[in-house]
BAFI-3210 file (N, C-alpha, C; in Angstrom, 3 decimals, decimal comma, padded with zeros to 6 digits):
// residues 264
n [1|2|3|4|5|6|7|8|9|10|11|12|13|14|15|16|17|18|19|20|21|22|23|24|25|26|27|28|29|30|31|32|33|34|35|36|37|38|39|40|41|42|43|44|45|46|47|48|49|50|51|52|53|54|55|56|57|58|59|60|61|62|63|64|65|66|67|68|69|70|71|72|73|74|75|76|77|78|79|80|81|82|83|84|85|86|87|88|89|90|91|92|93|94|95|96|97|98|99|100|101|102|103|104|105|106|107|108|109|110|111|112|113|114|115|116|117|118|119|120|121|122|123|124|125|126|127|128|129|130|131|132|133|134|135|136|137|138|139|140|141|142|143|144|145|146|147|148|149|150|151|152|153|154|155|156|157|158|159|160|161|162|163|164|165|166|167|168|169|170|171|172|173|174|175|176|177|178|179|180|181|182|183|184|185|186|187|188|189|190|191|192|193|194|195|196|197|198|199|200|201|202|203|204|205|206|207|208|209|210|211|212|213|214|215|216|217|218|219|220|221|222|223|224|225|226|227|228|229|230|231|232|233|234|235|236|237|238|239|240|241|242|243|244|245|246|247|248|249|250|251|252|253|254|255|256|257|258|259|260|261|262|263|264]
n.u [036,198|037,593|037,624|035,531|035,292|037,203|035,448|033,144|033,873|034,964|032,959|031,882|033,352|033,014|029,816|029,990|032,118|029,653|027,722|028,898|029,085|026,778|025,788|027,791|026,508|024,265|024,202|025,999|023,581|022,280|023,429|023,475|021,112|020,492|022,695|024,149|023,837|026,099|027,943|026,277|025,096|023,963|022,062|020,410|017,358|015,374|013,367|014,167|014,528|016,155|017,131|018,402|020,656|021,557|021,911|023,017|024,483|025,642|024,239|022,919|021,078|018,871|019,647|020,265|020,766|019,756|018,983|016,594|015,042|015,146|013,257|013,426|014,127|016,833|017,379|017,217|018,720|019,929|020,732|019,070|016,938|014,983|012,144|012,393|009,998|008,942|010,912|011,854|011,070|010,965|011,367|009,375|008,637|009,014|008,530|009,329|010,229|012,039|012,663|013,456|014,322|015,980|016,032|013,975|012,183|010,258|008,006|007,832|005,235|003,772|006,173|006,513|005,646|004,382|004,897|003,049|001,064|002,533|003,571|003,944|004,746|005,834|007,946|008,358|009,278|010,551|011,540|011,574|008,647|006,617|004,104|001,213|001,396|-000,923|-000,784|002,180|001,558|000,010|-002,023|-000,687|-001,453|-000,287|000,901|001,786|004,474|003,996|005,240|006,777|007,186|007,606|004,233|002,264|-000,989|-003,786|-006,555|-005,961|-004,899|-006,737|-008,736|-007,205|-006,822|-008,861|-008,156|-006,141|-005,229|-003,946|-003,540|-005,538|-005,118|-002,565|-002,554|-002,940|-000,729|-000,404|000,549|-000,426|001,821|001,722|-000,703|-003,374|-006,113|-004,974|-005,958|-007,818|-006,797|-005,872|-003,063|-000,735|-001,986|-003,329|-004,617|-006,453|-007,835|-009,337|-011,925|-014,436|-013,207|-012,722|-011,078|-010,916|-013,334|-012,164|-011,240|-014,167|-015,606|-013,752|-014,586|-017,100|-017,598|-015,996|-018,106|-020,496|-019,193|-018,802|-021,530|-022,226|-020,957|-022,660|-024,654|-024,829|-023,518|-025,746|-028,153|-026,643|-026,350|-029,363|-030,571|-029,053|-030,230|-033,279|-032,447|-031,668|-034,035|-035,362|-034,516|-034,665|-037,453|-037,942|-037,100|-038,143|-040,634|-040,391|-039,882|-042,650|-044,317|-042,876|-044,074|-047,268|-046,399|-044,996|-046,837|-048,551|-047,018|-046,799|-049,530|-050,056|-048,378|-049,158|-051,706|-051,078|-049,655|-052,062|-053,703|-051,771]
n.v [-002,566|-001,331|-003,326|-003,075|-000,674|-001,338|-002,851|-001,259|000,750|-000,180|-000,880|000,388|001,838|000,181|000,694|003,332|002,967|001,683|003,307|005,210|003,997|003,748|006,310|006,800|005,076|005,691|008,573|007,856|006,462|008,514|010,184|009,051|008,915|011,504|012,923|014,146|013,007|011,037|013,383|015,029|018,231|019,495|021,770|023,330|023,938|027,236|025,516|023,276|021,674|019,455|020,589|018,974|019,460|017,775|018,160|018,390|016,336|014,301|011,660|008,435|007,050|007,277|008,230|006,351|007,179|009,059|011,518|011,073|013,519|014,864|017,842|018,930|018,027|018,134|016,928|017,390|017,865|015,641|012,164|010,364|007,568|006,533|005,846|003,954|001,487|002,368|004,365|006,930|006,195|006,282|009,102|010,691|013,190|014,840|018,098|019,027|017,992|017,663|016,322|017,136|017,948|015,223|011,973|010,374|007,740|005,810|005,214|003,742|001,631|002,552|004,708|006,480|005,857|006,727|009,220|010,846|012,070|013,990|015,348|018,124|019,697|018,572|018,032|016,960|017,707|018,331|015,583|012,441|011,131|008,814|007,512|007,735|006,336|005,733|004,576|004,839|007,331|007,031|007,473|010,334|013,950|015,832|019,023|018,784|018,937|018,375|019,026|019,500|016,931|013,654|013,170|010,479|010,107|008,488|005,827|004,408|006,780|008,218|006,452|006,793|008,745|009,660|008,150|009,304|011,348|013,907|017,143|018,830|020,816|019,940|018,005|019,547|019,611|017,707|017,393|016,603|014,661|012,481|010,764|008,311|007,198|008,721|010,549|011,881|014,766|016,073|015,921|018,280|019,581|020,276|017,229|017,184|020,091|019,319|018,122|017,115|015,266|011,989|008,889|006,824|005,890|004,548|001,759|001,040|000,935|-001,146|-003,200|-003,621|-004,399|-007,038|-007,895|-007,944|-010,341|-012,170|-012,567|-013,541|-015,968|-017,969|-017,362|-018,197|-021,174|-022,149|-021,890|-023,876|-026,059|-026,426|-027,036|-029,351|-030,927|-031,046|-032,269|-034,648|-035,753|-035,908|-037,756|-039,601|-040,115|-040,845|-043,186|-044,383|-044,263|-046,183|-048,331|-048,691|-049,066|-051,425|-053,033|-054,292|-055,720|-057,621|-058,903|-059,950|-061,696|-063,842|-064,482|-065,459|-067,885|-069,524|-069,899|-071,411|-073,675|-074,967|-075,697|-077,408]
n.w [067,141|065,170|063,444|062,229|061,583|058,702|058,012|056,984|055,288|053,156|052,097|051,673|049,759|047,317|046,867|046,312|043,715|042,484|042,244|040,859|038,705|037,219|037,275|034,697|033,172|032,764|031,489|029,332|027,673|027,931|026,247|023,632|022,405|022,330|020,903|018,223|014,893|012,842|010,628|010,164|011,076|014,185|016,255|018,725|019,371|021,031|022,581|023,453|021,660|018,701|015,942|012,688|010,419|007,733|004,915|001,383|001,362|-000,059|000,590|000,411|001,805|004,479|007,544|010,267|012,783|014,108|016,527|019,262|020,212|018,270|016,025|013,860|010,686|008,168|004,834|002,428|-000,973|-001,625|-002,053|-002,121|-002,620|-002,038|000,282|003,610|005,235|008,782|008,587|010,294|012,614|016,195|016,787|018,155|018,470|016,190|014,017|011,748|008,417|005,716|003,048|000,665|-003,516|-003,771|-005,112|-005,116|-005,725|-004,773|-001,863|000,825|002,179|005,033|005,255|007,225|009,701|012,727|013,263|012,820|015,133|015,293|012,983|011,267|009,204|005,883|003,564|000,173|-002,256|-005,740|-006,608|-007,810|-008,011|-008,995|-008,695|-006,606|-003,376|-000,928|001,102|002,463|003,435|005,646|008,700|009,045|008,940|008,531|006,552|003,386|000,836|-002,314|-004,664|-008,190|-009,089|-011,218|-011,503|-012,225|-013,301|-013,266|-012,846|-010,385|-008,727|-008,559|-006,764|-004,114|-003,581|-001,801|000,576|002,427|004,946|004,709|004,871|003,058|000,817|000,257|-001,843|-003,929|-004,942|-006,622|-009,899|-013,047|-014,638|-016,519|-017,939|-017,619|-018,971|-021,345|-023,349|-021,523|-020,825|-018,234|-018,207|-017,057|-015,587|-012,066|-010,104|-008,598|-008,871|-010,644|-010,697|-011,992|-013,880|-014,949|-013,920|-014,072|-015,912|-018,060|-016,778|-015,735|-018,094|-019,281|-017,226|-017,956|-020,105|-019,128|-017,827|-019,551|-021,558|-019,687|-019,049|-021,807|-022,286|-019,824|-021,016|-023,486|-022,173|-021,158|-022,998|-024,662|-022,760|-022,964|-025,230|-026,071|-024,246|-025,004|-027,740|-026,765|-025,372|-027,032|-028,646|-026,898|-026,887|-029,466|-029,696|-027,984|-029,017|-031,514|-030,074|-029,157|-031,359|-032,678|-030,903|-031,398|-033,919|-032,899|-031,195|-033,048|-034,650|-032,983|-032,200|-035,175|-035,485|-033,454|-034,517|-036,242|-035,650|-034,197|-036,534|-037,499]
ca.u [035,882|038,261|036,904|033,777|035,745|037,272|033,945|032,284|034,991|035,316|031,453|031,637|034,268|032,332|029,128|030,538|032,307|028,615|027,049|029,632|028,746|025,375|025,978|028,148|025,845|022,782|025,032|025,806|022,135|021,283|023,954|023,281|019,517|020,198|023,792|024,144|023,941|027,235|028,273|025,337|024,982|022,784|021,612|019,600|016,032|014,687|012,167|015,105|014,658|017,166|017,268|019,340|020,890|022,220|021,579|023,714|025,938|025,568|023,653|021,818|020,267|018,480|020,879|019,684|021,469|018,915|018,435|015,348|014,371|014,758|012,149|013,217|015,042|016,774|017,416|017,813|019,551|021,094|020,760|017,979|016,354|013,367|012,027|012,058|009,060|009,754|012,420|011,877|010,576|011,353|010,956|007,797|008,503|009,375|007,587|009,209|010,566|012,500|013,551|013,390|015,713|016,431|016,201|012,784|011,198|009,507|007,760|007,379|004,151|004,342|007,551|006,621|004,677|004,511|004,826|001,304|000,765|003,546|004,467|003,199|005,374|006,711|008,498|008,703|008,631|011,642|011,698|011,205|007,781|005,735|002,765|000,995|001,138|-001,657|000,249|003,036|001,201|-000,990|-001,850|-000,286|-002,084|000,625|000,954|002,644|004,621|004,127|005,045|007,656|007,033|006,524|003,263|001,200|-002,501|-004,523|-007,352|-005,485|-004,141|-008,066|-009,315|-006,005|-006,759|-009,555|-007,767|-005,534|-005,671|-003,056|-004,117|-006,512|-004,516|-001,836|-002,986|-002,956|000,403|000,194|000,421|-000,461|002,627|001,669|-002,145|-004,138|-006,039|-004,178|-006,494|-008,838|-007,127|-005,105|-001,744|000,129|-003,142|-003,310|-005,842|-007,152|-008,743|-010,241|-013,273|-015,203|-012,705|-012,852|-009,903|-011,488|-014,162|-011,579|-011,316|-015,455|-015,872|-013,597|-015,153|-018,622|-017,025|-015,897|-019,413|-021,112|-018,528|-019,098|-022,899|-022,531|-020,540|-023,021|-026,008|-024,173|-023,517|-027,514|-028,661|-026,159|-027,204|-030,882|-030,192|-028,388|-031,192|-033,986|-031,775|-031,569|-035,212|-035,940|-033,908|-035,650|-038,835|-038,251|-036,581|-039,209|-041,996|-040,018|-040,474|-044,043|-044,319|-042,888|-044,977|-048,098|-046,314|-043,975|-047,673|-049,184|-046,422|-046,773|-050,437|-050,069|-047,427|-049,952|-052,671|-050,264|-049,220|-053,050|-053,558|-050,961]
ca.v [-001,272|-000,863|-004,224|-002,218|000,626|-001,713|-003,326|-000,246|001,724|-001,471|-001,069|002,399|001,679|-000,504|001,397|005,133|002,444|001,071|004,835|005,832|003,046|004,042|007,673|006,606|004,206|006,810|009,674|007,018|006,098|009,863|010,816|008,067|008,936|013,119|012,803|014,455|011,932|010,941|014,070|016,182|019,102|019,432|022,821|023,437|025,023|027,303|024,385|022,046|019,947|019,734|020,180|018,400|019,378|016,875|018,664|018,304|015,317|013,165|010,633|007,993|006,216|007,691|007,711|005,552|007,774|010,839|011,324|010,703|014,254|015,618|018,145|019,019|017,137|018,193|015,459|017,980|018,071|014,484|011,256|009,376|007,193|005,459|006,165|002,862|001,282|002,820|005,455|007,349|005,139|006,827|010,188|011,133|015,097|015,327|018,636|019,246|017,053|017,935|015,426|017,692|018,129|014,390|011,056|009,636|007,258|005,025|005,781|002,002|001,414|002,946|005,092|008,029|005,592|006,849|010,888|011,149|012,782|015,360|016,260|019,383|019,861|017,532|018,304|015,768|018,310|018,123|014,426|011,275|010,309|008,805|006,944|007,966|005,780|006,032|003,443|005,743|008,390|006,342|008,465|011,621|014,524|017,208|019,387|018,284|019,790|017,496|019,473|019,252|015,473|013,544|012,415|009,851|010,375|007,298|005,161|004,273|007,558|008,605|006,048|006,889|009,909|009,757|007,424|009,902|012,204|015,331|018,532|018,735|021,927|019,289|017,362|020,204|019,661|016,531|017,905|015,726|014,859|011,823|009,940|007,139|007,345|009,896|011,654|012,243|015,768|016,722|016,468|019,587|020,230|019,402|016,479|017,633|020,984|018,769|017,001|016,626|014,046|010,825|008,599|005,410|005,506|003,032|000,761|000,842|000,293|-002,417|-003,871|-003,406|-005,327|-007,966|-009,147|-008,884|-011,398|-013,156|-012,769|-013,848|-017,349|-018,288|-017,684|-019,505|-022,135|-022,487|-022,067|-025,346|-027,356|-026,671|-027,505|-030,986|-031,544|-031,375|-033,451|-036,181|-036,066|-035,902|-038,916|-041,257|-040,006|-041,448|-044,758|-045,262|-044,569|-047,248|-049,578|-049,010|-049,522|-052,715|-054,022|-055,168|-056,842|-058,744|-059,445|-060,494|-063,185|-064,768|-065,226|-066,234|-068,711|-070,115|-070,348|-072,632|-074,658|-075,375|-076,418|-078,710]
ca.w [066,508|063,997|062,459|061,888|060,457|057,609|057,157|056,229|054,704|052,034|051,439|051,123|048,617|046,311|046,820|045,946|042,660|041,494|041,931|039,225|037,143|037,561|036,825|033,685|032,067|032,229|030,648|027,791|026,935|027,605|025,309|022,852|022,407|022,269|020,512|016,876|013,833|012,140|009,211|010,315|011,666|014,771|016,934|019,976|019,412|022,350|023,569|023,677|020,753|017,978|014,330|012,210|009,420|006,297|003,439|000,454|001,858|-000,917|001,354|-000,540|003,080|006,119|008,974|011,182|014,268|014,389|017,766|019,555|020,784|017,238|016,394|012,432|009,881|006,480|004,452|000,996|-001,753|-001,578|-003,210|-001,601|-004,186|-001,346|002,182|003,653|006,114|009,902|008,678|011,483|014,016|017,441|016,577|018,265|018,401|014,763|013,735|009,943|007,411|004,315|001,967|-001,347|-004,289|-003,590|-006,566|-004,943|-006,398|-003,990|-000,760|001,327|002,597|006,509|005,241|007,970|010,225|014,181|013,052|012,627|015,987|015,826|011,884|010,787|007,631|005,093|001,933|-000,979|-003,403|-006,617|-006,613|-009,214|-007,006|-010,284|-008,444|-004,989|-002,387|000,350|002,771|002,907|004,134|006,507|009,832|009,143|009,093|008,153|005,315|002,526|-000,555|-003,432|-006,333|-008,907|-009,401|-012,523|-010,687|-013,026|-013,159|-013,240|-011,769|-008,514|-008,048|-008,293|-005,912|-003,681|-002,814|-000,568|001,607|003,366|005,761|004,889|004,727|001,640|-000,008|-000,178|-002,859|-004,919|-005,841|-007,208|-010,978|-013,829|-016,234|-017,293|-017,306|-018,371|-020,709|-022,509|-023,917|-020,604|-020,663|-017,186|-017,817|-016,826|-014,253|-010,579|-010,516|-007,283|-009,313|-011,948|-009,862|-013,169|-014,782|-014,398|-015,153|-014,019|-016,843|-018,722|-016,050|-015,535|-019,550|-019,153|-016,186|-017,773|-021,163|-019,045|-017,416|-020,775|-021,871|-018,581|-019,414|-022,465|-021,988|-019,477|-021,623|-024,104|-021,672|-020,977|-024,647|-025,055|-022,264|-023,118|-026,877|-025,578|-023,060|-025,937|-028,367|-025,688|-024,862|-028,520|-029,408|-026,531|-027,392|-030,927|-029,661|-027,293|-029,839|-032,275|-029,759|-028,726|-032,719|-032,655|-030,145|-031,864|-034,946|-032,366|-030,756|-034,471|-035,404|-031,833|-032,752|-036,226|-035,099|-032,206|-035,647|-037,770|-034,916|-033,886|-037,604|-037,917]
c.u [036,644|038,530|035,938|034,407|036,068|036,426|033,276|032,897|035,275|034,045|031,069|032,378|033,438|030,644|029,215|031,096|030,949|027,595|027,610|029,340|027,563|025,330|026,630|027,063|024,477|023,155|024,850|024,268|021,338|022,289|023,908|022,010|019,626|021,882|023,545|024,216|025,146|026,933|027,116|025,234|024,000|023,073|020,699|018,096|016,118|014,393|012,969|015,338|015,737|016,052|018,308|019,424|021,701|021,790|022,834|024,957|025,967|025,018|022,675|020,923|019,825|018,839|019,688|019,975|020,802|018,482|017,232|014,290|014,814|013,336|011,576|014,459|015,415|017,376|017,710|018,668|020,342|020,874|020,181|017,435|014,669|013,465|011,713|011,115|009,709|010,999|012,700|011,481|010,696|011,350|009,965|007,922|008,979|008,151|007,820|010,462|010,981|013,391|013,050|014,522|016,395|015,866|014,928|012,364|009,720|009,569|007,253|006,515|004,455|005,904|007,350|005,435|005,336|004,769|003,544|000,777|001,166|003,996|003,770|003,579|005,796|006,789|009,112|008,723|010,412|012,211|011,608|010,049|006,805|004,281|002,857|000,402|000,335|-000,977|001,546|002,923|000,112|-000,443|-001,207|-001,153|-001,781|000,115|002,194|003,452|005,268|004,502|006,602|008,413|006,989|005,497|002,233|-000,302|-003,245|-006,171|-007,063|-005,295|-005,949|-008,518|-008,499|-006,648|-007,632|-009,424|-006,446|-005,846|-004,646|-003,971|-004,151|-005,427|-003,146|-001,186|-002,989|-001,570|000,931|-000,246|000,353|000,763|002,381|-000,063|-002,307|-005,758|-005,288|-005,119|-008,163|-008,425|-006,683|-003,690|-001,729|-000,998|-002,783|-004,781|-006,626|-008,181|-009,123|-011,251|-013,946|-014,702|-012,465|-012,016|-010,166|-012,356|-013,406|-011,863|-013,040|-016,007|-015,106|-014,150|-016,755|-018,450|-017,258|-017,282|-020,105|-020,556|-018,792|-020,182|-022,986|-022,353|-021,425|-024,318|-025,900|-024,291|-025,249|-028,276|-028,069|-026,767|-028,864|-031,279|-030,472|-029,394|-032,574|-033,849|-032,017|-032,808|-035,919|-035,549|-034,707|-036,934|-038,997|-037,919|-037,388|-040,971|-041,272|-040,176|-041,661|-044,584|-044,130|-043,776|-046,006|-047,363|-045,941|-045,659|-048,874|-048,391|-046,456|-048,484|-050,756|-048,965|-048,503|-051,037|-052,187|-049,874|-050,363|-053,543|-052,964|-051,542]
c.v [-001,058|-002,109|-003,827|-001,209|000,269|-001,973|-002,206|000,950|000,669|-001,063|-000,254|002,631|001,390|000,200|002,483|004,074|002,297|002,194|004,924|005,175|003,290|005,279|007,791|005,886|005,288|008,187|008,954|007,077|007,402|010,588|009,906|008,703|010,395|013,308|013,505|013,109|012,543|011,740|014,813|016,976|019,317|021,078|022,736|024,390|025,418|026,664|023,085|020,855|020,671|019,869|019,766|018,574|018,432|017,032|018,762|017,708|013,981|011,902|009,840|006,455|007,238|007,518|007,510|006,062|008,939|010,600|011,821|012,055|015,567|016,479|018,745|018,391|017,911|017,436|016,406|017,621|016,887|013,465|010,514|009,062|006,317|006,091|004,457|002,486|001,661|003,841|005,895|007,174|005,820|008,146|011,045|012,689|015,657|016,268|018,795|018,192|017,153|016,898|015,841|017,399|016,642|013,230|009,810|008,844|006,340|005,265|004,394|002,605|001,630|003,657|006,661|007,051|006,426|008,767|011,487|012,393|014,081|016,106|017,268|019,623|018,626|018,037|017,110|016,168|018,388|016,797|013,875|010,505|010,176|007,999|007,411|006,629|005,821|005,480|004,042|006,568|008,310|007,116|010,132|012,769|015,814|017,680|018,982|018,688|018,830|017,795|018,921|017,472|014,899|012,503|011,579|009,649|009,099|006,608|004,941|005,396|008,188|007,979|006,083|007,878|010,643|009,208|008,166|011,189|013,988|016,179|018,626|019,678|020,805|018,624|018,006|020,244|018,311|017,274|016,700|015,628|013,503|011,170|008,606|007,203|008,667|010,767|012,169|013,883|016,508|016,588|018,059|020,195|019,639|018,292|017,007|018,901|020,369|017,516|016,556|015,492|013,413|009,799|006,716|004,862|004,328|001,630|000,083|000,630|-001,197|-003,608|-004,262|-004,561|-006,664|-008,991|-009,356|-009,817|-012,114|-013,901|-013,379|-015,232|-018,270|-017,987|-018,754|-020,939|-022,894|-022,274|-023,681|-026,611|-027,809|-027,244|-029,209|-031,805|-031,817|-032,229|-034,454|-036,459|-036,404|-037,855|-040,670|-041,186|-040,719|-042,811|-045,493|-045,766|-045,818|-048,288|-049,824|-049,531|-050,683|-053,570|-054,827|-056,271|-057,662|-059,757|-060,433|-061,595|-064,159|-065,295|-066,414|-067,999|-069,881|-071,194|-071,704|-073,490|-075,584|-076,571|-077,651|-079,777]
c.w [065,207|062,729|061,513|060,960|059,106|056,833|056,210|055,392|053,142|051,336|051,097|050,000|046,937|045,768|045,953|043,431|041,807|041,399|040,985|038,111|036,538|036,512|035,131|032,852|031,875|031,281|029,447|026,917|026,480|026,130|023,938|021,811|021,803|021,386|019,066|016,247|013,589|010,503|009,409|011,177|013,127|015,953|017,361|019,516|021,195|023,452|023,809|022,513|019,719|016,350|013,768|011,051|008,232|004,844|002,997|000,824|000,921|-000,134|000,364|000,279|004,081|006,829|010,114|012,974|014,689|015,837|018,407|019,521|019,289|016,764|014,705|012,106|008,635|005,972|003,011|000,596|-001,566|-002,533|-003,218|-002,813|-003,231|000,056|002,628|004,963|007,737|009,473|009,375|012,670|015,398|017,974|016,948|018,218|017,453|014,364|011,982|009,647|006,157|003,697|000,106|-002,073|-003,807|-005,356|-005,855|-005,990|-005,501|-002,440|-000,464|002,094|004,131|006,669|006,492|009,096|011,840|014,072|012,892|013,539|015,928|014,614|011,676|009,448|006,861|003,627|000,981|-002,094|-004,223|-006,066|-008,024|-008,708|-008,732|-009,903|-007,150|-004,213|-001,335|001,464|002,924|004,111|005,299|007,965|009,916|008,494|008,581|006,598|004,369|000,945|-001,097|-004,952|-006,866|-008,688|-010,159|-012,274|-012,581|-012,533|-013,478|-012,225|-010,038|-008,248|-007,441|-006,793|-004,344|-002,649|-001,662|000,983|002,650|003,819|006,031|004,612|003,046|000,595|-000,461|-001,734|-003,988|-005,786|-006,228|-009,401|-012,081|-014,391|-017,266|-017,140|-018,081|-018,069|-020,834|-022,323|-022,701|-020,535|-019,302|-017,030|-018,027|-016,056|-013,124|-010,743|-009,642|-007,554|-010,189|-011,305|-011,146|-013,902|-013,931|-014,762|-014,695|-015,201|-017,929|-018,091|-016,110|-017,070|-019,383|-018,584|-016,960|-019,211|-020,558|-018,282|-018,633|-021,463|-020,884|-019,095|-020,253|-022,563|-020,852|-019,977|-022,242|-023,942|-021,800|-021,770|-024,827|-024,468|-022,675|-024,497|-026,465|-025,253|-024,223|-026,934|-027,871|-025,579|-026,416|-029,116|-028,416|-026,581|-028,268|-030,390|-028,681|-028,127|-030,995|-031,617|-029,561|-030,349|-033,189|-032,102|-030,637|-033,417|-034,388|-031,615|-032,010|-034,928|-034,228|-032,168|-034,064|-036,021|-034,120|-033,562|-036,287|-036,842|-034,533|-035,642|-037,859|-036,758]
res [x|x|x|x|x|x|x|x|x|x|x|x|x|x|x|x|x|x|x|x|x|x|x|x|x|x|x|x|x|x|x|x|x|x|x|x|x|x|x|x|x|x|x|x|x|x|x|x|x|x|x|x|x|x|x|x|x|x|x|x|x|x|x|x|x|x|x|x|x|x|x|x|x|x|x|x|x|x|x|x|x|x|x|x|x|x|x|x|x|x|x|x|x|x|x|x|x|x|x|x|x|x|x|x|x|x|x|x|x|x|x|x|x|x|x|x|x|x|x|x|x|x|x|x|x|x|x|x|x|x|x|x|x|x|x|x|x|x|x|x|x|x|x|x|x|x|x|x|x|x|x|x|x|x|x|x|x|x|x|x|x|x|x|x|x|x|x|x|x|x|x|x|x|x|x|x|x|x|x|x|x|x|x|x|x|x|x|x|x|x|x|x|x|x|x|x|x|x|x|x|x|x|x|x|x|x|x|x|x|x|x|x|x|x|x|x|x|x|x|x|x|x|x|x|x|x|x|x|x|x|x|x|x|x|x|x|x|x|x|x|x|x|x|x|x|x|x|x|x|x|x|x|x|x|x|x|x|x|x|x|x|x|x|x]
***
């Protein structure tokens, strides 16, 4: 009996030990996952999710430590110069998004991918954003404040803009400051209220340039060969009629030759 008692008093030991380990390592991961980011601020919403504040921390990266069950972000007033592909990767209950008053320039292709479902807001507005990216903004659906940009107006930005899916009013704050061509006439407008201009018509003159040059080098081409091809036919025409020409004199000295031989 009191074999039995050690036995199970040992196992009860080690047991009660690998519960705690248990109990510790799920705390960690839970506190890992729901933890504040390093130098930012973070507070409890109502519904349990956080917001996180890092505005005006001179930050010039996306902390990679935002925890999972985040629900808004501020990212203001810092020093960001790019959003890079996956920034927020894990994030699925991200509802707003402020990275204003930051040194944007470049938005990587899938820089907000997997928020699609859940953003509602996003602020990109008092940046250096000078071309629009569609593959940025791929899947998301939110609204977006694009103003105070020095957005460049162009062909791509034209053919751009049908390829995403934010909330239409969005778009309105992409403001001309710079275009191409020049003189099409929307800087300092939103392009989005100017449906009538067209800033491709360069591109489609060009384009329309370069087949009649196409066109033309392959007429060219087949004016030459057909030239060549008549030359050639021309030239054994003549060298065949020079020989059919020869023929009877070469057939007149073989007679006369036959004559003077019979003679003799």
């Amino acid at each position: 009996m009191p074999l039995l008692t050690d036995w199970l008093l040992r196992h009860s030991v080690v047991m009660c030990l690998l519960l705690h380990s248990l109990v510790l390592l799920t705390f960690c991961f839970h506190h890992a996952a729901t933890t504040c980011s390093n130098r930012c601020y973070c507070s409890e919403s109502e519904t349990g999710g956080k917001t996180v504040r890092c505005s005006n921390l001179q930050l010039t990266e996306i902390p990679l430590d935002i925890p999972n069950d985040t629900q808004r972000i501020y990212l203001d007033f810092n020093l960001l110069t790019s959003v890079p592909t996956n920034a927020f990767g894990g994030l699925s209950n991200l509802i707003e998004l402020d990275i204003s008053h930051n040194e944007l320039t470049q938005l990587e292709p899938g820089a907000f991918r997997g928020l699609g479902p859940s953003l509602q807001f996003l602020d990109l507005s008092s940046n250096k954003l000078v071309n629009f990216n569609p593959e940025a903004f791929d899947g998301l659906r939110a609204y977006a404040n694009l103003t105070n940009n020095p957005w460049h107006c162009d062909c791509n930005l034209q053919m751009a803009m049908p390829r995403v899916d934010l909330e239409p009013v969005s778009l309105t704050g992409i403001v001309c400051q710079t275009s191409d061509p020049e003189e099409i006439g929307v800087e300092g407008h939103s392009f989005l209220l100017k449906p009538d201009i067209d800033l491709c018509v360069v591109m489609k003159k060009t384009t329309d340039v370069a087949m009649l040059v196409v066109m033309f080098g392959w007429f060219t081409m087949v004016i030459s060969y057909l030239v060549y091809y008549v030359r050639a036919n021309q030239e054994d025409a003549r060298r065949h009629l020079e020989y059919l020409k020869s023929l009877p004199n070469r057939q007149g000295r073989s007679e006369e030759s036959s004559t003077i031989s019979t003679v003799v």
